[in-house]
N, CA and C atoms of all chains as a GROMACS GRO file, in nm:
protein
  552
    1UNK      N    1  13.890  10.039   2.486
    1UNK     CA    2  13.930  10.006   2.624
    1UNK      C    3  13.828   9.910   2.682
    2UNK      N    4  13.875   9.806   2.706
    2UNK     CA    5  13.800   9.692   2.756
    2UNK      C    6  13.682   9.744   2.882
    3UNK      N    7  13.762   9.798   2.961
    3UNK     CA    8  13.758   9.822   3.083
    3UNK      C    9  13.616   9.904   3.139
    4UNK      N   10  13.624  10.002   2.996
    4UNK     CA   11  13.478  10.096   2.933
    4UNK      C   12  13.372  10.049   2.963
    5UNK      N   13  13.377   9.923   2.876
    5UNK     CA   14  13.211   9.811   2.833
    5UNK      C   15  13.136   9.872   2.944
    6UNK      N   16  13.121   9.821   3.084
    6UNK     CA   17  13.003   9.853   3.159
    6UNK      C   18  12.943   9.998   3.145
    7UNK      N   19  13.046  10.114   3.085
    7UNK     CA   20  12.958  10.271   3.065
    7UNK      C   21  12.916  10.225   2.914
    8UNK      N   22  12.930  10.130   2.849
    8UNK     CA   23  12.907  10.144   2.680
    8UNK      C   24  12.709  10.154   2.672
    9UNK      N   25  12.690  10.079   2.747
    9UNK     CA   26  12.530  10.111   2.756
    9UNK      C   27  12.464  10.247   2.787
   10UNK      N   28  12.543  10.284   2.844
   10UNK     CA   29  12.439  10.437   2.952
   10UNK      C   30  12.546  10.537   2.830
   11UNK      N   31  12.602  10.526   2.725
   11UNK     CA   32  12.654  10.653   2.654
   11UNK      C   33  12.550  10.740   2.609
   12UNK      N   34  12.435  10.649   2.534
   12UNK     CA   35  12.300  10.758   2.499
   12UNK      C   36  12.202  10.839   2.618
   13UNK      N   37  12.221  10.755   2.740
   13UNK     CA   38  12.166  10.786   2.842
   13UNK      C   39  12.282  10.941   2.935
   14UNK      N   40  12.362  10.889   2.949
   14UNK     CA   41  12.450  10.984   2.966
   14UNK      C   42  12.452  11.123   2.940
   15UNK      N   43  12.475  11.168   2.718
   15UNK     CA   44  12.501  11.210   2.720
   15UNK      C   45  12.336  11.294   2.684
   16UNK      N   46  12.178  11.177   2.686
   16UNK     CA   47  12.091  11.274   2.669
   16UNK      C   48  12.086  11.353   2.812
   17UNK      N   49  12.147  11.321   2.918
   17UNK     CA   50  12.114  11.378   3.054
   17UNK      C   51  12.209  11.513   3.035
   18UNK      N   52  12.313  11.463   3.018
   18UNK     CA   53  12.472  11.547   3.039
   18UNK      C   54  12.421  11.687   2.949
   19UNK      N   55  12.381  11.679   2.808
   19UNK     CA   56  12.394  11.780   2.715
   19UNK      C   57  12.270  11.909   2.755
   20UNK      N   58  12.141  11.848   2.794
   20UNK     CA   59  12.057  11.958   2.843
   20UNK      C   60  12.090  12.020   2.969
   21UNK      N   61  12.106  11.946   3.031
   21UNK     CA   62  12.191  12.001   3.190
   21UNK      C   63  12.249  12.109   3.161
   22UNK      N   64  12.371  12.071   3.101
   22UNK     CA   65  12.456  12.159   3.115
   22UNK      C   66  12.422  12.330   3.022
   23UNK      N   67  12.296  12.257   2.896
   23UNK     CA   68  12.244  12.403   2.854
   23UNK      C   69  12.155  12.455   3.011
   24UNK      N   70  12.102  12.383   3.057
   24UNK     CA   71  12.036  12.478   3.120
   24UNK      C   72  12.115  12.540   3.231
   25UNK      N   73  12.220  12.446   3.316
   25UNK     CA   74  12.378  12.526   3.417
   25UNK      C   75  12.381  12.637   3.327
   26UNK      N   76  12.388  12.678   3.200
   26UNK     CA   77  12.422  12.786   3.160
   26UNK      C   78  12.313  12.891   3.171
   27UNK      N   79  12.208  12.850   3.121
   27UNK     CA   80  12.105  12.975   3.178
   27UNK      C   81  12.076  12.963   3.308
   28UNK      N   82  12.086  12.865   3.397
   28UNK     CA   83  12.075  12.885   3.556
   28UNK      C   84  12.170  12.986   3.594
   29UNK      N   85  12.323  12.959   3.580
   29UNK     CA   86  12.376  13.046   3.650
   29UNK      C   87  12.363  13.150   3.574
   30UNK      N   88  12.369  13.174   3.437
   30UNK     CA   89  12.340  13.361   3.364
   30UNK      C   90  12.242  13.434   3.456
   31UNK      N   91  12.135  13.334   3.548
   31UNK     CA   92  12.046  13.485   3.575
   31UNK      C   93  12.104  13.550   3.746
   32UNK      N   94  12.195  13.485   3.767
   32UNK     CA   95  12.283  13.573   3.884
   32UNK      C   96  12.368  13.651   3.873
   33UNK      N   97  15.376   9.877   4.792
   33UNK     CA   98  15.389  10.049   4.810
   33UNK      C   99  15.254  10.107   4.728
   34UNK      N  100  15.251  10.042   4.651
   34UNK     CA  101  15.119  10.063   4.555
   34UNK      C  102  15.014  10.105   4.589
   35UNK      N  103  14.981  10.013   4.722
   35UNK     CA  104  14.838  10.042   4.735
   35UNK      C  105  14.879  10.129   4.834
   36UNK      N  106  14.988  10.161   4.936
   36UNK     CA  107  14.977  10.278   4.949
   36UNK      C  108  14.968  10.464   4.901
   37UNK      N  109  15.062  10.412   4.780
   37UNK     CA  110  15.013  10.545   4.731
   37UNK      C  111  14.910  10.639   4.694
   38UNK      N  112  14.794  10.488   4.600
   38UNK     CA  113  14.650  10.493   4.588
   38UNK      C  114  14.627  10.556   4.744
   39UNK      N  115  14.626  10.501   4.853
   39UNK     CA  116  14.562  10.538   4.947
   39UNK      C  117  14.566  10.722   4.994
   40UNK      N  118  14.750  10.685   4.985
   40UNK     CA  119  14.782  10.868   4.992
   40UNK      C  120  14.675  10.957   4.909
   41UNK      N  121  14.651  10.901   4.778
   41UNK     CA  122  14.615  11.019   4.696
   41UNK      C  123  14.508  11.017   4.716
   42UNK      N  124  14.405  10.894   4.750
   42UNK     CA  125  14.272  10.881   4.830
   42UNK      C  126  14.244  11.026   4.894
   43UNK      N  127  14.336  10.998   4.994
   43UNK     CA  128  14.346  11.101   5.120
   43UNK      C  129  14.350  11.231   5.063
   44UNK      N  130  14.423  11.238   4.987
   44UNK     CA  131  14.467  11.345   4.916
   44UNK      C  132  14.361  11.447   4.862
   45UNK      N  133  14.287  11.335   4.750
   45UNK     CA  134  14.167  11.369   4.702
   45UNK      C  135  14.045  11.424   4.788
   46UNK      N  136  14.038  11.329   4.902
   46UNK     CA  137  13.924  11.352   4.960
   46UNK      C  138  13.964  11.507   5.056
   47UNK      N  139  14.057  11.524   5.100
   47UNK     CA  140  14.095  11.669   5.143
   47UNK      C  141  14.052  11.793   5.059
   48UNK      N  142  14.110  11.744   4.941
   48UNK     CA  143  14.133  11.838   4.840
   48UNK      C  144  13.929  11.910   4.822
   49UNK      N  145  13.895  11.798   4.793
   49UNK     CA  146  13.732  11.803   4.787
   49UNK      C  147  13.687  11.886   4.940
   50UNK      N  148  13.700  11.825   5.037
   50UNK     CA  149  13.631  11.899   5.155
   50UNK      C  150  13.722  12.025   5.185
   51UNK      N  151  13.814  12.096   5.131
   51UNK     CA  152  13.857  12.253   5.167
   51UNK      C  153  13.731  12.304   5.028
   52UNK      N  154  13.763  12.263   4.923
   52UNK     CA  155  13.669  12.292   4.839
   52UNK      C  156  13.487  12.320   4.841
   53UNK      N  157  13.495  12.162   4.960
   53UNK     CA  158  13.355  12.199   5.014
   53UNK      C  159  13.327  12.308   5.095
   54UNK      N  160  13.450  12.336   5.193
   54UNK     CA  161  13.418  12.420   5.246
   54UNK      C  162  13.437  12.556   5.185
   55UNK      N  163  13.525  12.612   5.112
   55UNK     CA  164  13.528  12.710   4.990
   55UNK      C  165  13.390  12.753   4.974
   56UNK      N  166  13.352  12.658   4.913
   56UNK     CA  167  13.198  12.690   4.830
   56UNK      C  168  13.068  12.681   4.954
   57UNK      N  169  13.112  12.630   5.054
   57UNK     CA  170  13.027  12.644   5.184
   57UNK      C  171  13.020  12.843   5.177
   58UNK      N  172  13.137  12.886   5.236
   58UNK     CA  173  13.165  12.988   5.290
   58UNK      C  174  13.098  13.086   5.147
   59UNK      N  175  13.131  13.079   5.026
   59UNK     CA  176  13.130  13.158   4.933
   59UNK      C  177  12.975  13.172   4.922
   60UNK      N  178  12.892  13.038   4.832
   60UNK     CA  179  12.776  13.019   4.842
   60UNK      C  180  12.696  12.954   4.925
   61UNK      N  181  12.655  13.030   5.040
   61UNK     CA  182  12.582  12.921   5.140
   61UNK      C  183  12.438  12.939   5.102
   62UNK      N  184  12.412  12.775   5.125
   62UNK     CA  185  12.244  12.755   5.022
   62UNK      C  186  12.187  12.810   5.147
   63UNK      N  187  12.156  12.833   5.205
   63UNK     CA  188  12.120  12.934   5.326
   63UNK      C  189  12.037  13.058   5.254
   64UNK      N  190  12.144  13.163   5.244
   64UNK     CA  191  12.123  13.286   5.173
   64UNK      C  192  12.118  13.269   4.956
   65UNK      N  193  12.142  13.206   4.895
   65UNK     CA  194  12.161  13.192   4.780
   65UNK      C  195  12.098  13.018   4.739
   66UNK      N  196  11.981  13.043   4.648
   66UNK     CA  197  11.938  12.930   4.590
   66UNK      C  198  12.079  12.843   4.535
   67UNK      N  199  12.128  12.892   4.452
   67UNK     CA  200  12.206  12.865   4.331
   67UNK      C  201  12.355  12.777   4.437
   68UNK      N  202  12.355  12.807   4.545
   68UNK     CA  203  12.458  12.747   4.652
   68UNK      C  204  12.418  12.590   4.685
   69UNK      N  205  12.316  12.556   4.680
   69UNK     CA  206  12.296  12.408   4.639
   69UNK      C  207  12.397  12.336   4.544
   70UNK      N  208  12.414  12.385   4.436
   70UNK     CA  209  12.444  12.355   4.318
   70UNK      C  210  12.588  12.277   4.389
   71UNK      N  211  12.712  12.376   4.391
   71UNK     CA  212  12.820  12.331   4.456
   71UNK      C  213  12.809  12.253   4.586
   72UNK      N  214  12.670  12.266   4.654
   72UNK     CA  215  12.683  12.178   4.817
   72UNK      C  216  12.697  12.052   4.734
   73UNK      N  217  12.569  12.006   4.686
   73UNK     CA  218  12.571  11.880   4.646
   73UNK      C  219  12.686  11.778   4.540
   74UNK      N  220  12.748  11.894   4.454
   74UNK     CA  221  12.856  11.801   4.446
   74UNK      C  222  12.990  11.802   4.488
   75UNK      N  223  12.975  11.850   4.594
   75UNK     CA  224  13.095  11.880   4.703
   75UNK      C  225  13.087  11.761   4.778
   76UNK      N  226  12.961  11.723   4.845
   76UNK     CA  227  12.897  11.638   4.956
   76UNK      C  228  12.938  11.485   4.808
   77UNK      N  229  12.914  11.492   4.702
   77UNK     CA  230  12.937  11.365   4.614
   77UNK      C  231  13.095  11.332   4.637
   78UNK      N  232  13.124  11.468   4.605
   78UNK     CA  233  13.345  11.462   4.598
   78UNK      C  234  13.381  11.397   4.705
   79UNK      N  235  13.344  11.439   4.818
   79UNK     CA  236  13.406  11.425   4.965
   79UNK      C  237  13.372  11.317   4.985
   80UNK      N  238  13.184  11.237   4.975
   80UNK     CA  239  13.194  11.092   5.070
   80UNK      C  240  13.150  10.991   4.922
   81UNK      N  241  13.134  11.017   4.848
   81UNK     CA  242  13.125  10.958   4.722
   81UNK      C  243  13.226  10.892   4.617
   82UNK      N  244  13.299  11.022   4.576
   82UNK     CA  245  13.422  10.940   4.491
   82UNK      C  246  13.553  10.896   4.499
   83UNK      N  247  13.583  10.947   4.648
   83UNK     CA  248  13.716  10.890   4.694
   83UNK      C  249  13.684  10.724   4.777
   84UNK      N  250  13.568  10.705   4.786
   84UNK     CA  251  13.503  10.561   4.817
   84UNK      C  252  13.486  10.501   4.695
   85UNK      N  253  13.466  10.544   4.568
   85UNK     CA  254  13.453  10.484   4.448
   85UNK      C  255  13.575  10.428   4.362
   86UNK      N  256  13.654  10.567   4.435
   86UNK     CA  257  13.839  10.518   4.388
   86UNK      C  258  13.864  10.400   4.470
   87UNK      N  259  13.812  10.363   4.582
   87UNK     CA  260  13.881  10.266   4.702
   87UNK      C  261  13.860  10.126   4.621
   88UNK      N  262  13.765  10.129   4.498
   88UNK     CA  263  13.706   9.978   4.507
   88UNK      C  264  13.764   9.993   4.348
   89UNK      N  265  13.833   9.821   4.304
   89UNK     CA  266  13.884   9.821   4.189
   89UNK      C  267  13.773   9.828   4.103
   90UNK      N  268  13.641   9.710   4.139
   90UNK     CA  269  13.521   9.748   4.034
   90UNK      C  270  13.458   9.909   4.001
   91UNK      N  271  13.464  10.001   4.114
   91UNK     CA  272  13.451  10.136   4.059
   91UNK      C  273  13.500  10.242   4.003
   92UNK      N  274  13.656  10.189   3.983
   92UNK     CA  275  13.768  10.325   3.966
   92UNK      C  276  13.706  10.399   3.824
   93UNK      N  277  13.646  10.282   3.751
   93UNK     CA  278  13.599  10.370   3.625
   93UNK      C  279  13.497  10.498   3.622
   94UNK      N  280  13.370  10.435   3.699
   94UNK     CA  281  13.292  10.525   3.760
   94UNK      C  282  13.366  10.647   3.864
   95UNK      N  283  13.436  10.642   3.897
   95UNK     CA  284  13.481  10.734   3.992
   95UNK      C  285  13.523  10.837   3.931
   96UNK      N  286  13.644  10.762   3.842
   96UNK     CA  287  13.727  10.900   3.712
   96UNK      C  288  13.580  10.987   3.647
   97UNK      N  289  13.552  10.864   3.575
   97UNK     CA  290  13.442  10.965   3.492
   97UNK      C  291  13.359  11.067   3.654
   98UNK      N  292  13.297  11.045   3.707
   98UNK     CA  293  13.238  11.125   3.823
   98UNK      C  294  13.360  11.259   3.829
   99UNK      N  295  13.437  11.215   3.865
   99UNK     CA  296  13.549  11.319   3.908
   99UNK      C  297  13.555  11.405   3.802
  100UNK      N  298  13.562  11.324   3.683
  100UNK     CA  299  13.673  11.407   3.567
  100UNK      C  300  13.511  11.499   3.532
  101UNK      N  301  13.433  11.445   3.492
  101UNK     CA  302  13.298  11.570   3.510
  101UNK      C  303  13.230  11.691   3.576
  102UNK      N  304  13.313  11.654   3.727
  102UNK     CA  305  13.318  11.747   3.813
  102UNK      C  306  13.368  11.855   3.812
  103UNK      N  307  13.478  11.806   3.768
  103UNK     CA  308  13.587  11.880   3.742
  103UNK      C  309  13.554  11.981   3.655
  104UNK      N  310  13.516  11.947   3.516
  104UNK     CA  311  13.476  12.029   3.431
  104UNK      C  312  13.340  12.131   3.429
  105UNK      N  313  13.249  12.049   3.462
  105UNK     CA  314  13.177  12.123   3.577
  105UNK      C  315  13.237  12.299   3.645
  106UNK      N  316  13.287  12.217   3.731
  106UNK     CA  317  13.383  12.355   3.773
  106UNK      C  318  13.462  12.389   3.765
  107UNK      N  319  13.491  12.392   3.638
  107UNK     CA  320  13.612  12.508   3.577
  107UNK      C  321  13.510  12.529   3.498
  108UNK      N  322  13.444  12.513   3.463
  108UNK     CA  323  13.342  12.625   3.324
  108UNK      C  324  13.248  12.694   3.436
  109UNK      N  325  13.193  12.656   3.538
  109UNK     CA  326  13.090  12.757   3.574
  109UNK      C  327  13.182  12.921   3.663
  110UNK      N  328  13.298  12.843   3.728
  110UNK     CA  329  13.396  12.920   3.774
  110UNK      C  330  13.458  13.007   3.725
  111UNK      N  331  13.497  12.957   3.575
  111UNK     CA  332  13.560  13.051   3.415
  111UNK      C  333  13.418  13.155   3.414
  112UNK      N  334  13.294  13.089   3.417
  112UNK     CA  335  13.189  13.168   3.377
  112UNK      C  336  13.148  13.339   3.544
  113UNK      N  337  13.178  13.268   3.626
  113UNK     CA  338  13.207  13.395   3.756
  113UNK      C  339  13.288  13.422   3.758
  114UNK      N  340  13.414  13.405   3.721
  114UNK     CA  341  13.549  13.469   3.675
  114UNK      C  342  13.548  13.588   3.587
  115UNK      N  343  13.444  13.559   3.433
  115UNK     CA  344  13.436  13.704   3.368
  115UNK      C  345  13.396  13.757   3.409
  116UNK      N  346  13.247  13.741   3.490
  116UNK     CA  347  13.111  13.856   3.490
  116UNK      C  348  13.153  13.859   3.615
  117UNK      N  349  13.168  13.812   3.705
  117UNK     CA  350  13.189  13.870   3.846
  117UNK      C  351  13.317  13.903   3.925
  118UNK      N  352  13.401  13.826   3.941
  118UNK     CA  353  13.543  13.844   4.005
  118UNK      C  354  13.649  13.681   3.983
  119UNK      N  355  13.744  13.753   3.973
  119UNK     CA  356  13.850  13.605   3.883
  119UNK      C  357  13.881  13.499   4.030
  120UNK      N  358  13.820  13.368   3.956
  120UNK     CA  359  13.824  13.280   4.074
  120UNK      C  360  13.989  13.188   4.044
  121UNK      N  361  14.053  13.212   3.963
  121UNK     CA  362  14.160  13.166   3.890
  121UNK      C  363  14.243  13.042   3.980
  122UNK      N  364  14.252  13.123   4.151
  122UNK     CA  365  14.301  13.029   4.209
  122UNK      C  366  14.156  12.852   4.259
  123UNK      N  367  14.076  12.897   4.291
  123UNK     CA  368  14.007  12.798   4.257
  123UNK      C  369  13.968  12.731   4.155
  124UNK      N  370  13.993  12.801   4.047
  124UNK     CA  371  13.999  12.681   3.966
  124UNK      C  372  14.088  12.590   3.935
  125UNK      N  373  14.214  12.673   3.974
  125UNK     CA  374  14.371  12.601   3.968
  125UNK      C  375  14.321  12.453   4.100
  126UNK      N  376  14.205  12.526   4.205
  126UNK     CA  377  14.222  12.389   4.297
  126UNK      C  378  14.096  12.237   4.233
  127UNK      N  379  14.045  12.276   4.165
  127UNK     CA  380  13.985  12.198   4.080
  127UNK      C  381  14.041  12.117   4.022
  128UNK      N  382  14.134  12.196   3.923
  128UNK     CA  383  14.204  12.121   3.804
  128UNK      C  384  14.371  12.027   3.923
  129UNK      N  385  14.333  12.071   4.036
  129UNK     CA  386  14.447  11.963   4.128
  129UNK      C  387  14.391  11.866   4.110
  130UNK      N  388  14.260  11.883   4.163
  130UNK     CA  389  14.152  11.774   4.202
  130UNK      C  390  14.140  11.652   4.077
  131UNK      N  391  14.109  11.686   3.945
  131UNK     CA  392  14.154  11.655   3.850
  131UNK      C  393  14.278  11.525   3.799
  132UNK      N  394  14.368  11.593   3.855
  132UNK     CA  395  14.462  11.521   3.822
  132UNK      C  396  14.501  11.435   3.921
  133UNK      N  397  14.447  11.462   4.065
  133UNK     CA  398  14.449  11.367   4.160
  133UNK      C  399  14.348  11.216   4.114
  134UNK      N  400  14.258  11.242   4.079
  134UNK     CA  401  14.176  11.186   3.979
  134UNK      C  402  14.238  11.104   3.926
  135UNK      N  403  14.275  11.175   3.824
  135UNK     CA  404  14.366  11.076   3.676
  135UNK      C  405  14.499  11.023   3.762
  136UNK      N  406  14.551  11.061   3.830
  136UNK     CA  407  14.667  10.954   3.889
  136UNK      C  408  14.654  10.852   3.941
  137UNK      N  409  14.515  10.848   4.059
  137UNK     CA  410  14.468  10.717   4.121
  137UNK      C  411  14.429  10.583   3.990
  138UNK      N  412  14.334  10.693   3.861
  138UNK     CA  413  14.301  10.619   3.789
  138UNK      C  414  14.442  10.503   3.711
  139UNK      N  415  14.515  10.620   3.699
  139UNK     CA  416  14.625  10.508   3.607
  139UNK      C  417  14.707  10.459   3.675
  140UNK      N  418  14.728  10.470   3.800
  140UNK     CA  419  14.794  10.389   3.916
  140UNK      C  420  14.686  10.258   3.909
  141UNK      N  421  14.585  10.304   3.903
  141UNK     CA  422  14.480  10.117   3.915
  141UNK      C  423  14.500  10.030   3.789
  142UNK      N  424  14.455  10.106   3.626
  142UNK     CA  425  14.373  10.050   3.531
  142UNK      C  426  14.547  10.033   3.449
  143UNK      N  427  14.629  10.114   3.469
  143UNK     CA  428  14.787  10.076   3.393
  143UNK      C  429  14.854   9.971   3.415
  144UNK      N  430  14.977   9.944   3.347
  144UNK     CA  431  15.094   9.919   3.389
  144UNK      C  432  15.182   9.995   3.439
  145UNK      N  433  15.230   9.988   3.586
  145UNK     CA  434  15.347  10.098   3.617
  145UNK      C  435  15.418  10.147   3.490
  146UNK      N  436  15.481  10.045   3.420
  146UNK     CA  437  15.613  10.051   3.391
  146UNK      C  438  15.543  10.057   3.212
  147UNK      N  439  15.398  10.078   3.215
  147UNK     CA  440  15.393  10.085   3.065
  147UNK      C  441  15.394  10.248   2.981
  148UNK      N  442  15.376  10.262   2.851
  148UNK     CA  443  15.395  10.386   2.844
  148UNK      C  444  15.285  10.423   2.722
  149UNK      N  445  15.150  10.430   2.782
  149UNK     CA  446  15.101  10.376   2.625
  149UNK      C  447  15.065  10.553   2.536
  150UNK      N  448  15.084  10.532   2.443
  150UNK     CA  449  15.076  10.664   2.334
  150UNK      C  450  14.982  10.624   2.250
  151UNK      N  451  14.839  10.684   2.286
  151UNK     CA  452  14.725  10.656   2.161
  151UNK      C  453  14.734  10.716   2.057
  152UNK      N  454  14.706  10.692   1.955
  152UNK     CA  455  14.731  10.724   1.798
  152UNK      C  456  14.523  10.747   1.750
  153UNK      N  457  14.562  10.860   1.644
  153UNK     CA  458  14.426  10.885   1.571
  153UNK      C  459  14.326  10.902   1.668
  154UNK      N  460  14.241  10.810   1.651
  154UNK     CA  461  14.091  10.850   1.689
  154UNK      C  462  14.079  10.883   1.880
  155UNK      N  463  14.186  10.733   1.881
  155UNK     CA  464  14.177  10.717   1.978
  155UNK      C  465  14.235  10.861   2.139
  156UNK      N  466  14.321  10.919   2.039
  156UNK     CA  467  14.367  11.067   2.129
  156UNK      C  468  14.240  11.098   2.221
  157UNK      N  469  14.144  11.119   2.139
  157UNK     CA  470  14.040  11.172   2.216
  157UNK      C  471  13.918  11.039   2.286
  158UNK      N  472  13.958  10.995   2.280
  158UNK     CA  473  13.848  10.889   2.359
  158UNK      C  474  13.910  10.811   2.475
  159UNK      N  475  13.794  10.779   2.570
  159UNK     CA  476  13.832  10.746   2.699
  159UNK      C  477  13.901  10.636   2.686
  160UNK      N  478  13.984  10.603   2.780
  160UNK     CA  479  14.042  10.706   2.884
  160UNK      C  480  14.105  10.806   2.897
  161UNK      N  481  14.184  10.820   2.789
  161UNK     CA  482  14.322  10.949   2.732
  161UNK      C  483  14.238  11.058   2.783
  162UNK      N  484  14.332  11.164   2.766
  162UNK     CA  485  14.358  11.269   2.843
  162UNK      C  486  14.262  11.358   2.710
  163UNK      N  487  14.293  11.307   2.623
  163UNK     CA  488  14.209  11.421   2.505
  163UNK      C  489  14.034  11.407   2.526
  164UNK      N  490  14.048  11.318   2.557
  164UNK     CA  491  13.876  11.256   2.623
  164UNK      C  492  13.825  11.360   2.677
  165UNK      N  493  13.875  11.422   2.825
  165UNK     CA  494  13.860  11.560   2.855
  165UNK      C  495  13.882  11.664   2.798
  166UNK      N  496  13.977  11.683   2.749
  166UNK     CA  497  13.969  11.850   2.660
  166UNK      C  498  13.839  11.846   2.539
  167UNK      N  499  13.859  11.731   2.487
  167UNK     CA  500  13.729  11.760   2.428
  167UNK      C  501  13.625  11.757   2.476
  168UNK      N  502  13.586  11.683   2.570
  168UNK     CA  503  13.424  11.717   2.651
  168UNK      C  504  13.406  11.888   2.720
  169UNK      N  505  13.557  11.890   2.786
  169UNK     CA  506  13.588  12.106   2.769
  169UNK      C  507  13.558  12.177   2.725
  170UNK      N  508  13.578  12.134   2.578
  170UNK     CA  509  13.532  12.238   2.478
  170UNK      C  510  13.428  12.224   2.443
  171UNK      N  511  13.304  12.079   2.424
  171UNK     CA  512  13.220  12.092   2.399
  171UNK      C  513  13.088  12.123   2.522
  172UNK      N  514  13.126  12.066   2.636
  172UNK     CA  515  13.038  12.120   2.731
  172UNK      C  516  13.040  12.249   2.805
  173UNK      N  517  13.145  12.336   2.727
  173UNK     CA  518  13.164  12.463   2.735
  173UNK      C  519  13.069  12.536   2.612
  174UNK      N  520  13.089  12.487   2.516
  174UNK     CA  521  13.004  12.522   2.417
  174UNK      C  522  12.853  12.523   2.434
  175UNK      N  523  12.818  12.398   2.517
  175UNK     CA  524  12.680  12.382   2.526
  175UNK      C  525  12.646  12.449   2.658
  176UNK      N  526  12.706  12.488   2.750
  176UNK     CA  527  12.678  12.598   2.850
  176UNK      C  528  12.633  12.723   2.782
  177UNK      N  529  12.795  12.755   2.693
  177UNK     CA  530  12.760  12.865   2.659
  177UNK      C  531  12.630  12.934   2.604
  178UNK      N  532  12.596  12.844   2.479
  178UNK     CA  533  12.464  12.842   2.403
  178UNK      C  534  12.321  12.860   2.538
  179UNK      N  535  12.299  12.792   2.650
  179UNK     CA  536  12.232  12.814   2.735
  179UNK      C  537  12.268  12.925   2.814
  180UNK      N  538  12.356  12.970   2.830
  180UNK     CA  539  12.388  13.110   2.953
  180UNK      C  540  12.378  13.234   2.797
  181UNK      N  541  12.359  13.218   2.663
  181UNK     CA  542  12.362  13.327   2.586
  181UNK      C  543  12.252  13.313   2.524
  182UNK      N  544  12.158  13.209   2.518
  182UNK     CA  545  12.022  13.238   2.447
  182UNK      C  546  11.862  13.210   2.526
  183UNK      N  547  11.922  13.131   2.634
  183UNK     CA  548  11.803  13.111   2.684
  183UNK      C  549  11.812  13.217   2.845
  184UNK      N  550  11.772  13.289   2.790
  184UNK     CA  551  11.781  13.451   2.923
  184UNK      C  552  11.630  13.425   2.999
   0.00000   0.00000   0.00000
């Protein structure tokens, strides 16, 4: 998808942010 | 009519987000509960953030992805207070509106009305298609999970 290109740079950036986050959303909310 | 409809669902969207904000106002207020931040802030993104991001043709991309993350976002932490605490089922049903309010503005902008496109192979699952999300579902469900079950 053409349209993509401008996210094609930030994919490694993205998903190093996206993937720990969301481990830690999981132990954030487990301790409530 | 076009750009009115975009606009309707604008409207649409951005409603949809501020009952939601207020939902999660009333439910978790960062007031009394740390963890009530969590939903303020991307409530406060939904409401004056991505229905301004849908408005502009250079952002609709940024906007979906924002949205469509949100989204998932909350339906996994919601699925996740749904088991252990009490079934939020109808809020998540208002999420997954939110969602698709989302994906309609999107393919009302980036389509052809009148086209009908059917991705094949790889492409099912990669953006923009709809499999794009179910699989980030399942895997950023997975990677929650692994954090809400090992790191206590």
């Amino acid at each position: 998808m053409n349209e993509f290109k401008f996210l094609k740079p930030l994919w490694w950036v993205l998903h190093i942010i996206m993937i720990p986050f969301m481990f830690w959303l999981g132990h954030f909310v487990g301790r409530f | 009519m076009k750009n009115k409809i975009t606009n309707y669902l604008i409207g649409a969207l951005f409603l949809v987000s501020l009952g939601g904000l207020g939902l999660h106002f009333r439910i978790h207020n960062p007031e009394k509960h740390i963890f009530g931040y969590v939903p303020f802030f991307a409530g406060i993104i939904s409401v004056l953030g991505v229905p301004l991001l849908f408005k502009f043709k250079k952002t609709v991309h940024l906007a979906y992805i924002l949205n469509g993350f949100m989204a998932i976002i909350g339906i996994i932490t919601m699925a996740d207070f749904s088991i252990v605490k009490s079934p939020l089922l109808p809020d998540i049903f208002i999420v997954l509106g939110k969602f698709y309010l989302g994906r309609a503005i999107f393919c009302l902008e980036v389509f052809n009305l009148d086209s009908d496109p059917k991705p094949t192979g790889w492409n099912i699952i990669r953006y923009p298609n709809m499999g794009f999300w179910y699989t980030h579902l399942a895997l950023l469900s997975a990677v929650y999970f692994l954090g809400n079950y090992f790191w206590r």
